[in-house]
N, C-alpha and C positions, 0 to 999 in steps of 0.2 A: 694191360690194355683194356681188358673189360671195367674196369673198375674204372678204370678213366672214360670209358664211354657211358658209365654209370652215371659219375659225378658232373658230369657235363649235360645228361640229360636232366637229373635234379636242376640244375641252373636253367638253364633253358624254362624249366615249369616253374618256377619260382621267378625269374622275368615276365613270363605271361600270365601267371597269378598276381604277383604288384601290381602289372598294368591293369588289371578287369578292374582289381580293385581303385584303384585310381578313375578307374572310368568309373564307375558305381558309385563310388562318392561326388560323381559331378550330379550322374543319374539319380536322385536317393530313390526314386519309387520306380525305376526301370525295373523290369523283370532282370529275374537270375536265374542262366541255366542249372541245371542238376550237375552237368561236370564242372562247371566252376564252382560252386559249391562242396562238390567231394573233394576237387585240388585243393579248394583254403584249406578244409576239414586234416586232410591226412600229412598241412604241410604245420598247422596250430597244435594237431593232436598227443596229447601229453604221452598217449602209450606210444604212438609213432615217434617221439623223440628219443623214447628210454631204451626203446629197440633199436634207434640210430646211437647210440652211448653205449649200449652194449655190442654192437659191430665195431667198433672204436675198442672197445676192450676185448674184444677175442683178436683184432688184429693186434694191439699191443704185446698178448698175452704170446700168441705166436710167434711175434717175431722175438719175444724173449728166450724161447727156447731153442728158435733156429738160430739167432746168435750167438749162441755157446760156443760153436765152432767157429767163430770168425774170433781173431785174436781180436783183445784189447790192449790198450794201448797206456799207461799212466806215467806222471813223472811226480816226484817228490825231493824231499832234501830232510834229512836226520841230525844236521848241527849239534853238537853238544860238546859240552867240558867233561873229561873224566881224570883223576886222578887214581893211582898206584896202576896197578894192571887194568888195561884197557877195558871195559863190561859191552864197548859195541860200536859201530864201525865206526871211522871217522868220516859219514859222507857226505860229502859239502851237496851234492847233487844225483839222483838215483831216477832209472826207468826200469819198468816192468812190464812185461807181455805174458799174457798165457791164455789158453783154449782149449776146448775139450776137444780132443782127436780120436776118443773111440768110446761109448757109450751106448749098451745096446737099450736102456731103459731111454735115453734120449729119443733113439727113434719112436719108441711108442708116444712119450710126449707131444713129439710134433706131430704126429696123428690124428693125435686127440686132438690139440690145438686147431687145426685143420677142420676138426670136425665139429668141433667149437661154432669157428667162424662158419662153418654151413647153416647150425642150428640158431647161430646170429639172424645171418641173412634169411632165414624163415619164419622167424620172430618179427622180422621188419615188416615183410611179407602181408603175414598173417594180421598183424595191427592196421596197415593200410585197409586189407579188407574188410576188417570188422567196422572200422571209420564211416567206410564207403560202402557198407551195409547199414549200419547207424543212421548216417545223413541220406543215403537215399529212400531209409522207408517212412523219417519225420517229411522229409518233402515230398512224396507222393501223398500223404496222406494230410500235409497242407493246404496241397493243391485239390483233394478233392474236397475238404471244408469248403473252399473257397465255392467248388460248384454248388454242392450242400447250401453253402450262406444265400447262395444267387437264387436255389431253389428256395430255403424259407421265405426269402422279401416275396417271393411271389405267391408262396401259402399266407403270409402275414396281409399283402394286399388285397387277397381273396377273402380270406375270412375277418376282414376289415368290412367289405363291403358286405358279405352275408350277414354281419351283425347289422349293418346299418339298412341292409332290406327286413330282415326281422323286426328291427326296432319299429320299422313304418309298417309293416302286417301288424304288429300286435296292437299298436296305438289305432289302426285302424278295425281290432278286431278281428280280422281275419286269421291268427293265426295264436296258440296261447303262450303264456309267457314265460311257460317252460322250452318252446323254442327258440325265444331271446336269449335266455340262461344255455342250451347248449349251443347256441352261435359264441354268448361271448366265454364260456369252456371253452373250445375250439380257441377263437384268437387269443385267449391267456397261455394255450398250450403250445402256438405256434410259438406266441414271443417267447416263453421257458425255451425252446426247443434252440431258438435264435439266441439268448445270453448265452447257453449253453456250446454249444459253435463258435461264437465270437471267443468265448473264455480258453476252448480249445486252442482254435485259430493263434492266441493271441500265446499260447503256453508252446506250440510248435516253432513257428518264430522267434522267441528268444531261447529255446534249445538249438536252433539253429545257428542263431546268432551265436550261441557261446561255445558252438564248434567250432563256423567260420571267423569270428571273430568282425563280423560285419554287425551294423546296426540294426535294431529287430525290424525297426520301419521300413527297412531296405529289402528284405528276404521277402521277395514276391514271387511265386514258380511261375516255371514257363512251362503249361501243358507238354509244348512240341517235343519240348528237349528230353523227355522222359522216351525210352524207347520200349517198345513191343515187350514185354516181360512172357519166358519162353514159359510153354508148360512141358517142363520139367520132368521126367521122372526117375527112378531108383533102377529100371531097366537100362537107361542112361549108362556110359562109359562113367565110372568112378575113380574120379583121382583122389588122392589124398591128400585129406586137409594140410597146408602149409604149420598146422599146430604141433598137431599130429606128427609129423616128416618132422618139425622139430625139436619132438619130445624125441623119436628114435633116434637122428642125431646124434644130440645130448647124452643119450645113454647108451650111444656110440663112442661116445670122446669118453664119458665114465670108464668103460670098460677098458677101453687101451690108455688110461692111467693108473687103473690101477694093474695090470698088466706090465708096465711101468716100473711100479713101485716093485710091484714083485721079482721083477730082475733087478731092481739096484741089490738086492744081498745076494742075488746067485750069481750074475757076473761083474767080471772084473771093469774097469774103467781106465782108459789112460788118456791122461793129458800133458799138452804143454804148456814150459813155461822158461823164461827167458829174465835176466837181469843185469842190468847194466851200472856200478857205483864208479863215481869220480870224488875218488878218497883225498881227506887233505889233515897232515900229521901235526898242524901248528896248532892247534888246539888239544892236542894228546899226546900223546907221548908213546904211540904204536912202536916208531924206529928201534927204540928200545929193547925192545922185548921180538919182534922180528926183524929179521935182520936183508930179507926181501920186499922190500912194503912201496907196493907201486900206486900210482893215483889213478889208473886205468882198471876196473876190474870188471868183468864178464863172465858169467857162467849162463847155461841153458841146455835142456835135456827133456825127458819125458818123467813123469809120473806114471805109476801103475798103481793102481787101488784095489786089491785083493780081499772082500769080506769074507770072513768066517762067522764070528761072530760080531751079531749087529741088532739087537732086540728090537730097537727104534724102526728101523726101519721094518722089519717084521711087521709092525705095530702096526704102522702105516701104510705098508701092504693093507693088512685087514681092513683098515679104516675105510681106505679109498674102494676095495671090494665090496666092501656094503652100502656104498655111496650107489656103486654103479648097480647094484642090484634094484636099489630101489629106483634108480631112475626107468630103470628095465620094466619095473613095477608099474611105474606110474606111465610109461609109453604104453604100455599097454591098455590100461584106463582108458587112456585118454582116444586111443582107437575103439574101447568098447561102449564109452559114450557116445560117441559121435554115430557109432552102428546103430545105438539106441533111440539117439535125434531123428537120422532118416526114420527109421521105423516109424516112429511118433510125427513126426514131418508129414510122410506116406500118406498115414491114415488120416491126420486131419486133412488134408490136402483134397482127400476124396468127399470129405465131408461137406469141405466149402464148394468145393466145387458143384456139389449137389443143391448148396443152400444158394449159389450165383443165378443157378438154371431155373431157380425155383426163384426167386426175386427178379430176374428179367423176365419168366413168365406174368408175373404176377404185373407185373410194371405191363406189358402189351394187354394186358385185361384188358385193365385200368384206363388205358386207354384207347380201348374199342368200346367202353362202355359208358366213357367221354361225349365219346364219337355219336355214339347212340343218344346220349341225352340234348347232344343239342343238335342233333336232326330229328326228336322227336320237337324239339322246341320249335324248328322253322317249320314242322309239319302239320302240329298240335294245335289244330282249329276245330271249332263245334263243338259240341254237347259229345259226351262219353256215351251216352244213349244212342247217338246216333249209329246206324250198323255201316259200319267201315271207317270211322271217324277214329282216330290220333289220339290216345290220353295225351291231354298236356300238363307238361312238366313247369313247375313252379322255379321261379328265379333261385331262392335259395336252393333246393337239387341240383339244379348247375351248378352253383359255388361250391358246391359240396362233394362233388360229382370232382370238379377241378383240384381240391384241396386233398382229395382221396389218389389221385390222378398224382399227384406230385408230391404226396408221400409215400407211394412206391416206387418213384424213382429217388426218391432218400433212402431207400430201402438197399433196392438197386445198386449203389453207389455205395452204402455198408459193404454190402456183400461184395462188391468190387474189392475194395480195399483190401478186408481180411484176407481174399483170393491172391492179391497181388502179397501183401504182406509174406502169405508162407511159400510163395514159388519162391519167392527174395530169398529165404532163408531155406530152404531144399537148394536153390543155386549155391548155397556159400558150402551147406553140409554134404554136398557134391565133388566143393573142388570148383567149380568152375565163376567165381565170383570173377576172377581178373577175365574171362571171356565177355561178362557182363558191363566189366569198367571200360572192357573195348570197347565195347558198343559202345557205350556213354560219348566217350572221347573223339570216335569216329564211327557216326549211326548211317548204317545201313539199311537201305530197304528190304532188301534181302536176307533172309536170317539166315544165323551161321548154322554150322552143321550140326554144333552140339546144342540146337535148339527146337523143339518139335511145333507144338503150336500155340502159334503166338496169342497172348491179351490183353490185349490193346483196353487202355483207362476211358471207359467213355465220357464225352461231353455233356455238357448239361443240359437235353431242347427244351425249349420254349413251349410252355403251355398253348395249347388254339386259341385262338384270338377268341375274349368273351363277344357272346350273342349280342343285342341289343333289342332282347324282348322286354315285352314290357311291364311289369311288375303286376 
C-alpha cells in the first residue's frame, strides 16, 4: 500500500511538472520558481533515474528469492522413437511442480534482499537531494547575478557620466588629464565587471537548462520563491545522511548473504517436487519389456539435501564475507567523511559569516558617506575661507562617491551568496535537505523547528537620486 501511495504521488508531480512546463513554453520569458525547477531537475536527473532502475532491481531481486517457496508450475512433451530396449520415457505430454520447503540459508537471502531494497530506496533519496541541492544553489546564485547586472548598469551609467564631466573639466582646464584617464579606468572596469556577469549569468542558465531540460532563455528566478535559508548549525539535531544509511544498509544486506552462503554447507535443505507423464507405447515398444505400462503416471515427495562435503560453496562463503567486509569498510568511510564535511562546513561557515557582517557594514558606510557628500553638495556655498562655510564637493566626488556606494553592495551580495551557498550545504551534511525541499514546495512564514535564524537574500536598492549641481 505504501508503495502505491508512492507511485501515485510520483504521477500527480509529473502531471504538474508537464503542465508548468506547458505553461512556460506559452510564457518563454515568464519567471520560474525554485521548486518547479528542482521538480523538472530530480524528475530529468540521470542519477535519479539509475537509483529508480536500481529500486526496480532490488524489488526484482527480492522477490526472486522469496519465490523459491511458492511452487512452480511447467509443462512439456519428450516424444521420441527408440528401438531395442527402451533408453526413456514414452511421454507424449509431462508437468512439473517444485519449491523450496525448508532452507535456512534462504531466510538470510531474503533479508538481505530486503535490505537491498532499503539501501535502493536511499539511494533514490539521496540523488533527489543532491539534484535539489545542485539546482537550488545555480539558481540562487543566478538570481543574485541578475541583482549584481541591475547594480553594474547603474555603476556603468555613473561612471559614464563621471568620464563625460571629466572630459569637460579638463578641456576646460580645470582639472588634469590624468583625471580623465582614472574616470575612463573606472568605466572600462565597470564594463569588464558587466561581460563578466553577463558570461556568468549566461553559464548558470544553460546549467540550468540542462538539468531542467527547459530553454536557457526561459530560466528567469523568481526572488520570492527562494525561502529564508536557516542558519544552521552542528549543535543542530543530526540525522544521517540518506548516503550514509545507505552505505550501512548495503553492508547490512552484504553481511546476511554471506551469512547465507555460510549455512548452505552446514545445513541441510528440503524441497518439493511433484511430476505428472501421460505415457504413450506407439512409438516404442515399452509393453514389451514391462508388462504394467499405464499412460497415467504421477510421483511427488520431498528432497532432502544433506552437505558434507562442498568446497564450492565453502568458496563462496569466503567470497561473499569479504564482500561484506568491505562494504562495512566503506560505510564507515563514508560516515567519517561526512563528520569531516561538517567540521569543514562549521568552520567555514563562521568565516563567511564574519566576511557578510563585515561587507554589510562596509555597504551602510558607503552609504552614509553618500549621504554626506551630497548634503555637502546642497550645502557647499562660499569661499572655503570663509569661517563657517561648507567645502564644496565637485561633480565627479559625487559620481564617485555613488560608484564606491554600489560597489559595496556588489560586495555585499558576494558575501551573501557564499553565506547562502554553505548553509545549503551544512543543511544537506545535516540531514535535513528534504525539510528544506519542504519549505520549497510549501513556504512558510514561519520557520520550522529545525531552523534557527533565518537569511534572507537581499534585494538590490536604488542608488539616491543624483544632485543636480552644477558642474
Amino acid at each position: 500500500m505504501e508503495r502505491r501511495d508512492v507511485r501515485r504521488e510520483e504521477n500527480r508531480r509529473m502531471f504538474w511538472t508537464a503542465l508548468a512546463m506547458v505553461l512556460m513554453a506559452a510564457t518563454a520569458r515568464a519567471q520560474v520558481s525554485l521548486a518547479t525547477l528542482v521538480d523538472l531537475a530530480q524528475q530529468k536527473s540521470t542519477s535519479v533515474r539509475l537509483a529508480q532502475a536500481d529500486i526496480q532491481k532490488a524489488d526484482a531481486s527480492l522477490a526472486q528469492v522469496f519465490n523459491a517457496y511458492i511452487p512452480n508450475f511447467s509443462i512439456g512433451s519428450t516424444v521420441g522413437y527408440s528401438y531395442g530396449f527402451p533408453t526413456g520415457q514414452p511421454s507424449v505430454g509431462n508437468a512439473t511442480m517444485q519449491s523450496l520447503v525448508l532452507s535456512f540459508s534462504q531466510r538470510q537471502y531474503i533479508k538481505a534482499g530486503r535490505a537491498a531494497q532499503v539501501a535502493a530506496n536511499l539511494r533514490l533519496k539521496d540523488a533527489r537531494e543532491e539534484v535539489a541541492l545542485e539546482v537550488s544553489a545555480a539558481y540562487i546564485e543566478l538570481d543574485t547575478v541578475k541583482q549584481e547586472l541591475d547594480a553594474v548598469a547603474q555603476q556603468e551609467s555613473l561612471a559614464a557620466r563621471m568620464v563625460e564631466i571629466e572630459t569637460q573639466r579638463t578641456g576646460a582646464g580645470v582639472d588634469p588629464s590624468s583625471d580623465l584617464l582614472q574616470a575612463q579606468l573606472t568605466a572600462a572596469q565597470t564594463r569588464l565587471k558587466r561581460f563578466r556577469l553577463e558570461a556568468r549569468s549566461a553559464t548558470l542558465a544553460r546549467q540550468l537548462s540542462t538539468l531542467t531540460g527547459l530553454p536557457a532563455d526561459s530560466v528567469v528566478p523568481q526572488h520570492a520563491s527562494i525561502p529564508e535559508i536557516p542558519a544552521i548549525t552542528v549543535d543542530e539535531s543530526h540525522k544521517v545522511l540518506p548516503s550514509v544509511e545507505a552505505s550501512q544498509k548495503l553492508a547490512q544486506s552484504k553481511q546476511l548473504e554471506a551469512r547465507g552462503d555460510d549455512l548452505a554447507w552446514r545445513r541441510p535443505q528440503i524441497a518439493f517436487g511433484a511430476i505428472y507423464n501421460y505415457d504413450s507405447n506407439k512409438l516404442n515398444n515399452y509393453s514389451t519389456f514391462y508388462k504394467n505400462f499405464t499412460p497415467n503416471n504421477l510421483s511427488f515427495g520431498l528432497q532432502i539435501t544433506v552437505p558434507f562435503f562442498d568446497f564450492s560453496l565453502r568458496a563462496k562463503a569466503r567470497a561473499t564475507a569479504a564482500e561484506a567486509l568491505r562494504a562495512t569498510v566503506e560505510a564507515e568511510e563514508a560516515q567519517n567523511q561526512d563528520d569531516i564535511n561538517i567540521t569543514t562546513l562549521s568552520g567555514s561557515l563562521r568565516e563567511l559569516n564574519a566576511q557578510a557582517e563585515i561587507a554589510d557594514l562596509q555597504q551602510k558606510i558607503a552609504g552614509q558617506q553618500l549621504k554626506s557628500v551630497l548634503a555637502q553638495m546642497e550645502l557647499g556655498s562660499g569661499s572655503p575661507s570663509e569661517a563657517g562655510a561648507a567645502q564644496k564637493v565637485s561633480p565627479q566626488t559625487e559620481q564617485q562617491a555613488r560608484i564606491d556606494e554600489r560597489q559595496k553592495f556588489l560586495d555585499s551580495l558576494d558575501a551573501s551568496l557564499d553565506l547562502s551557498k554553505a548553509r545549503l550545504n551544512l543543511i544537506r551534511a545535516l540531514g535535513h535537505m528534504q525539510d528544506w525541499l519542504d519549505e520549497l514546495r510549501t513556504p512558510s512564514p514561519v520557520p520550522g523547528p529545525w531552523s534557527l535564524v533565518p537569511c534572507p537574500l537581499p534585494l538590490a536598492p536604488g542608488p539616491p537620486a543624483p544632485s543636480k549641481s552644477p558642474e
